[in-house]
VOMIRO-570044 format. One record per residue (C-alpha): residue in three letters; x, y negated, z. Coordinates in steps of 0.2 Angstrom, whole numbers, plus 5000, padded with zeros to 4 digits. Each point is the difference from the previous one (the first is absolute). Example, Ala and Ser with C-alpha at 12.3 -4.5 7.8 and 13.67 -1.06 7.14 Angstrom:
! VOMIRO-570044
ALA506250225039
SER500649834997
//
This chain:
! VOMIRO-570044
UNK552845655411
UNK500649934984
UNK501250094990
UNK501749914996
UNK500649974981
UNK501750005003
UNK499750175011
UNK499250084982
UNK501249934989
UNK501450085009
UNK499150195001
UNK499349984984
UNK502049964994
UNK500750165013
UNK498450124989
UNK500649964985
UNK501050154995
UNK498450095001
UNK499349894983
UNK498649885000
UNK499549975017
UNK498949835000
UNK498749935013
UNK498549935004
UNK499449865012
UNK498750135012
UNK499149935015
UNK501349895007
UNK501650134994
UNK500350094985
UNK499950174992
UNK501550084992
UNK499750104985
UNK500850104989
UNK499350074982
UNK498349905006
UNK500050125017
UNK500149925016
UNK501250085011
UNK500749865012
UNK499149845009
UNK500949855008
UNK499249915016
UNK501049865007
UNK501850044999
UNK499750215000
UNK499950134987
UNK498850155001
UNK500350144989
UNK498550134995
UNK500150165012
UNK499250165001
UNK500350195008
UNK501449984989
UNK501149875006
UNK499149935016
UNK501250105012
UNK501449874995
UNK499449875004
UNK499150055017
UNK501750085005
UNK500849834998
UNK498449925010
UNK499249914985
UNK498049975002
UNK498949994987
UNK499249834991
UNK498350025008
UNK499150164996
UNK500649984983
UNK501350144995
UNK501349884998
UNK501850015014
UNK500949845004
UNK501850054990
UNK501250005017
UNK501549845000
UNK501450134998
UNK499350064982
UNK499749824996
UNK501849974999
UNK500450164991
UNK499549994981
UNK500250184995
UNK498950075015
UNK498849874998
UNK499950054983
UNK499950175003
UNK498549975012
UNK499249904987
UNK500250164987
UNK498950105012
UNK498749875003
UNK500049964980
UNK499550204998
UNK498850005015
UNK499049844991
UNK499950104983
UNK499650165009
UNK498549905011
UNK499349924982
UNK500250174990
UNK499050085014
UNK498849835000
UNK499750054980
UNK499650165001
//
């Protein structure tokens, strides 16, 4: 499925109290990235955010699946349409993305 611009216009424009969030065309849909890190991904008209032990539980509570076996949960309709819990889920995900590429250094 093949993302939608006006659908990554509008997120990148709800993250942006978080700084430079930009994107990049990915397989059909985009990846979100913040600092150079992806934390986020965008197929069709959803948004994934980056999950581990973490924060999977809140998204699996609210009956999100995963973006293939990626570790990547579709971002529910209800935080969608609320900007400051949207971005507080984007926080965590942003740390989980520069946790994964420290580790990925080492």
């Amino acid at each position: 499925m093949s993302a939608d611009p006006a659908f990554r216009d509008q997120v990148i424009e709800s993250l942006a109290p978080l700084g430079d969030i930009t994107s990049r065309s990915m397989f059909g849909g985009y990846g979100i990235f913040a600092g150079g890190d992806m934390f986020a991904l965008i197929s069709g008209s959803a948004l994934f955010l980056k999950v581990d032990d973490s924060n999977r539980s809140i998204y699996e509570t609210a009956g999100s699946k995963p973006y293939g076996s990626m570790p990547y949960y579709r971002v529910p309709g209800d935080i969608l349409d609320d900007p400051d819990k949207l971005v507080e889920l984007a926080r965590l995900s942003i740390a989980i993305a520069r946790a994964t590429v420290k580790k990925k250094r080492r």
